[in-house]
C-alpha positions in Angstrom: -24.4 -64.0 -150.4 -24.2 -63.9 -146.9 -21.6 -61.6 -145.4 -19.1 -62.1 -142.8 -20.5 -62.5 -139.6 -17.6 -60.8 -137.4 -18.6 -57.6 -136.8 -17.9 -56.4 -133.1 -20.8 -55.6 -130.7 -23.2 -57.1 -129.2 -25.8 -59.5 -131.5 -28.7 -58.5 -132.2 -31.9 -59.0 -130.0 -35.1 -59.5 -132.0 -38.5 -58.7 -129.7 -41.9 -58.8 -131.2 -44.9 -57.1 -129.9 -48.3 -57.2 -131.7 -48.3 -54.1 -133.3 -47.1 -50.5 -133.9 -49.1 -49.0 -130.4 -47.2 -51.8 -128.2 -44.3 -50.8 -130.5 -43.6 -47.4 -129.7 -44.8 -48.3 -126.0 -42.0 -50.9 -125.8 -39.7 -48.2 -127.7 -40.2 -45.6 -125.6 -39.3 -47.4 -122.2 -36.4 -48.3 -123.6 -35.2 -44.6 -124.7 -36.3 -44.0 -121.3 -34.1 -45.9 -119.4 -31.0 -45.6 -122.1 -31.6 -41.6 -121.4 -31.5 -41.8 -117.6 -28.9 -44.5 -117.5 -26.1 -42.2 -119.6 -27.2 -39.5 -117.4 -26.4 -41.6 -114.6 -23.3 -42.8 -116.2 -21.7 -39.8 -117.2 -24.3 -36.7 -116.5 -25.1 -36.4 -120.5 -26.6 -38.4 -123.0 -25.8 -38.2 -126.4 -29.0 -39.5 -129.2 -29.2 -39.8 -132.7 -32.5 -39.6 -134.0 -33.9 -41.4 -136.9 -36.5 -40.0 -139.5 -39.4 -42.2 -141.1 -42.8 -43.2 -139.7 -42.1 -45.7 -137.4 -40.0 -42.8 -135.1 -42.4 -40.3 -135.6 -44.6 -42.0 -133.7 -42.2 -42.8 -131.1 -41.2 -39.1 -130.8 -45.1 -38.0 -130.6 -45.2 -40.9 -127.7 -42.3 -39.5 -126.0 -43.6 -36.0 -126.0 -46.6 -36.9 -124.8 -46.2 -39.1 -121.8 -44.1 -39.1 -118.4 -41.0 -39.6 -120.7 -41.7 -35.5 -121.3 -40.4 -35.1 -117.7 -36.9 -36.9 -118.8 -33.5 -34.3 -118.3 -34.0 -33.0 -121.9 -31.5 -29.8 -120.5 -28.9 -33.0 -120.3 -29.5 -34.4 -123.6 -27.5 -33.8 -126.6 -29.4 -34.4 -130.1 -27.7 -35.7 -133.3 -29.3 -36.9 -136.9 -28.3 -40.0 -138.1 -29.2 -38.7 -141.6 -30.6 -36.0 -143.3 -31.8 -35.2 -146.6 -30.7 -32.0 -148.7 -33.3 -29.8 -148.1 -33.8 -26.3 -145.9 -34.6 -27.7 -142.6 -38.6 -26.1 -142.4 -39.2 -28.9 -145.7 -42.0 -31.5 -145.3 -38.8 -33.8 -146.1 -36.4 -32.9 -143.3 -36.0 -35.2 -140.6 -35.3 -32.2 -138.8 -38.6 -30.6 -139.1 -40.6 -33.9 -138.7 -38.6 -34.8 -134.8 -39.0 -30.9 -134.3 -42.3 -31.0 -134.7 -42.9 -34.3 -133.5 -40.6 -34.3 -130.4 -38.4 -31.2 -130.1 -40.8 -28.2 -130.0 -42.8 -30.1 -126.9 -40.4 -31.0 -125.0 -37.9 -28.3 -122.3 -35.0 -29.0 -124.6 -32.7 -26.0 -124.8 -31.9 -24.7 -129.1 -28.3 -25.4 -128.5 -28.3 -29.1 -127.5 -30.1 -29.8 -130.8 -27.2 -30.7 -133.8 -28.8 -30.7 -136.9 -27.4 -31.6 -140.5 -27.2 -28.8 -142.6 -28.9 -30.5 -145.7 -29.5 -27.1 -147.4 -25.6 -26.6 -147.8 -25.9 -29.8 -150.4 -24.2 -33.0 -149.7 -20.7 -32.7 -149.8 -20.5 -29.3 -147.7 -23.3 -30.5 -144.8 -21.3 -34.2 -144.8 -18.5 -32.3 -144.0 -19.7 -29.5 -141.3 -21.5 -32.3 -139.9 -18.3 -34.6 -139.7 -16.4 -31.3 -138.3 -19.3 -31.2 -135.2 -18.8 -34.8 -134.8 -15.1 -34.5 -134.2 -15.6 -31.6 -132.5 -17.9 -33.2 -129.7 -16.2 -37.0 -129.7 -12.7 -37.0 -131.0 -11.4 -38.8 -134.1 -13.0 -42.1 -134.9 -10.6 -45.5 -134.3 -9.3 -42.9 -130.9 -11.4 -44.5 -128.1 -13.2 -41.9 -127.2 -17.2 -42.0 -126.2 -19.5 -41.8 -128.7 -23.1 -41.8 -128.9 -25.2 -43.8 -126.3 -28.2 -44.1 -127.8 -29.0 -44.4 -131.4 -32.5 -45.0 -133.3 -32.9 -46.6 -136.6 -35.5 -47.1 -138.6 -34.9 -49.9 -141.4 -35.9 -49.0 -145.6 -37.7 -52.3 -147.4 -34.6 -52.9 -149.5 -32.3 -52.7 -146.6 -31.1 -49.5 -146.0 -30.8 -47.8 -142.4 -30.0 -44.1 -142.0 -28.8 -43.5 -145.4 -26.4 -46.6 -145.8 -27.7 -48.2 -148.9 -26.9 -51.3 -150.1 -24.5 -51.3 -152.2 -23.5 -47.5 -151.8 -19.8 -45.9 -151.6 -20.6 -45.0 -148.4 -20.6 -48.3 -146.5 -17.0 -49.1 -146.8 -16.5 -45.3 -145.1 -14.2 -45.8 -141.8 -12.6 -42.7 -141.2 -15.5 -40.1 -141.3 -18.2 -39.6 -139.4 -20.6 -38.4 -141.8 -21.0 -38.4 -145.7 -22.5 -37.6 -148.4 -24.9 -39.6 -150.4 -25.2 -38.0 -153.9 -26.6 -39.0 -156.1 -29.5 -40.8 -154.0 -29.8 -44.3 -155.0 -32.8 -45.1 -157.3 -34.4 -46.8 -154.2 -34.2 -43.4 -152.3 -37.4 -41.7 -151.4 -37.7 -38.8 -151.9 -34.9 -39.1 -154.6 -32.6 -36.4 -153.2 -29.1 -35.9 -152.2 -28.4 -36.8 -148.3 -26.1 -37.1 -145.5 -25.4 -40.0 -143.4 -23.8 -40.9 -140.4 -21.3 -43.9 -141.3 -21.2 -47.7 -139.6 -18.5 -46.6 -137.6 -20.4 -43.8 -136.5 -23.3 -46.3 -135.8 -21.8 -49.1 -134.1 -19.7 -46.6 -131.5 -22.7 -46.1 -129.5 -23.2 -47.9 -126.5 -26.8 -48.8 -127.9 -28.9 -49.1 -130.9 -32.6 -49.6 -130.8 -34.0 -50.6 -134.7 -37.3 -50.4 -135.0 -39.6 -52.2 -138.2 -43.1 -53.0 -138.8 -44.9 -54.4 -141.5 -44.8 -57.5 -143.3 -42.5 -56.5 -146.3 -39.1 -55.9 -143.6 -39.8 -59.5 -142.6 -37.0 -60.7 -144.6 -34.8 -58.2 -143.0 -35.2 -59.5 -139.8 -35.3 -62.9 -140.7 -31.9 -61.9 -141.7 -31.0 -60.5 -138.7 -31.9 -63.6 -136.8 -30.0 -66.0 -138.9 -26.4 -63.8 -138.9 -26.9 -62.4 -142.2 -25.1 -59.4 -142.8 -25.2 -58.8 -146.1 -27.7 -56.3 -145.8 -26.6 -52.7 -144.2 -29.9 -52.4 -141.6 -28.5 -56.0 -140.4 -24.9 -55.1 -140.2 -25.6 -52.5 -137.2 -24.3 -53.6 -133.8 -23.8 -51.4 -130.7 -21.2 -51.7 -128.5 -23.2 -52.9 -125.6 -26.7 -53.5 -126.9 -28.3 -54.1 -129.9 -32.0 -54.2 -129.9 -34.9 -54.8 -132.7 -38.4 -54.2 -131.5 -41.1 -55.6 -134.5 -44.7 -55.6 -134.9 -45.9 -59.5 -135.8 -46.0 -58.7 -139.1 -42.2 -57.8 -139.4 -41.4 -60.4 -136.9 
């Protein structure tokens, strides 16, 4: 079943590059130049970082080239999800763009917002929904929300922690929520906060990135309109970029 196809933002643009290397290379100009632009813009910028692989290696790029000299005291960092775990866990997305990212670049403690898995689902969905509010305004009010946000994209679909078929993609008047229980496809299979597709597809751009042979059909999706699946429902307001290895592409 395909799903409607009249979601607003801008459409998807799929770019392929040979493999994870030119990935994060083509990745990390683009964070680059969203960073500098918001700055430019409005003297902040506002990102929400994405766990998995694929980032992690964007984040060790990004720490370890020029983009280190970027105006990290003028960037605000959000988590588009989080699993429900104390934030020094091998599973925290937290601790893997701390270590990755965070702890190597001149970003001051307080323009880091993490999710506060280890308060369990439902309390860290809502703290994290009370920060949100706190720093954008009410969803549906107008107000600016994030300008940059980074996705990775789960083999059955999912993106930040909007599963297919969960609760928690029909969510339009939160900006975070709980996931609990984790779907079976979850891994690990714990409880976890996400941000929601309104949350998503309020930022002014959203960079996806997916490698490897088995998201293929994913982005075949995403090329033919299909929005059935959440990772192919996400639009930003003013762009929406995919960046692929050949395998995924």
């Amino acid at each position: 079943m395909t799903a409607p196809n009249d979601l607003a933002g801008a459409a998807p643009v799929v770019r392929v590059v040979a493999d994870a290397d030119a990935l994060t290379q083509a990745a990390e100009a683009l964070v680059g130049d969203a960073v500098l632009h918001a700055v430019e813009r409005h003297g902040r910028c506002a990102v929400a970082l994405a766990g998995g692989s694929t980032p992690r290696a964007l984040y060790a790029r990004l720490a370890a080239s020029d983009a280190a000299r970027l105006p990290w005291n003028l960037v605000d960092v959000w988590f588009g999800d989080e699993r429900c775990v104390p934030p020094d866990d091998a599973a925290s997305n937290y601790r893997m763009a701390h270590d990755a990212l965070l702890s190597r670049v001149p970003i001051p403690p307080e323009n880091v917002r993490r999710i506060p898995g280890e308060l369990g689902a439902a309390a860290a969905a809502e703290a994290y929904d009370a920060m949100l509010r706190d720093a954008f305004g009410a969803l549906g009010t107008g107000g600016e929300g994030f300008d940059l946000v980074l996705l990775g994209v789960g083999t059955e679909g999912h993106t930040a922690s909007l599963f297919p078929g969960h609760p928690a993609l029909d969510v339009t008047d939160r900006w975070a929520v709980p996931v609990d229980p984790a779907p079976p496809t979850a891994k690990p299979l714990v409880p976890r906060v996400t941000l929601t597709f309104p949350a998503l597809t309020g930022a002014t751009e959203i960079l996806v990135l997916a490698t490897g042979a088995e998201k293929k059909y994913i982005v075949d999706a995403v090329r033919a309109g299909d929005t059935e699946l959440p990772a192919a429902r996400v639009r930003g307001r003013e762009r929406t970029m995919w960046i692929v290895d050949n395998a995924a592409g």
